[in-house]
C-alpha angles and dihedrals in degrees: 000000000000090000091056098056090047082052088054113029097042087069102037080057094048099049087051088052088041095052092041096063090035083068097035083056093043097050086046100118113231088254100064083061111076094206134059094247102021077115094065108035097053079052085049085056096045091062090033106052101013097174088043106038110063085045090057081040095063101039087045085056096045087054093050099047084050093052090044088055090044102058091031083063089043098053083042088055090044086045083053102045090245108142 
């Protein structure tokens, strides 16, 4: 029994993860990406590699909104006159 709703469970879980992250990656605005087609072709990985993609996808994401806050607090300290 146990193994039956692992059997179950483990991928409804999965699909919900999966979808999640599809729309997050779909309401992104052109900007947040730093290439022309960076849009597509993490579309392209999420048909392509469904259990890996939506994992690179977050980590991707938490690295970029690091790096966003990063040099937002750089070009505040150079604003400022902070070196």
């Amino acid at each position: 029994m146990e193994y039956f709703l692992l059997i179950i469970i483990l991928p409804i879980v999965m699909l919900i993860f999966w979808l999640f992250q599809f729309v997050q990656l779909m309401l992104l605005e052109d900007e947040l990406l730093p290439g022309r087609h960076d849009k597509i072709l993490w579309y392209i990985m999420f048909m392509l590699l469904m259990p890996l993609a939506p994992i690179a996808f977050v980590i991707w994401k938490a690295a970029r909104v690091n790096e966003k806050k990063l040099t937002s607090n750089n070009q505040e300290s150079l604003l400022a006159g902070n070196d």
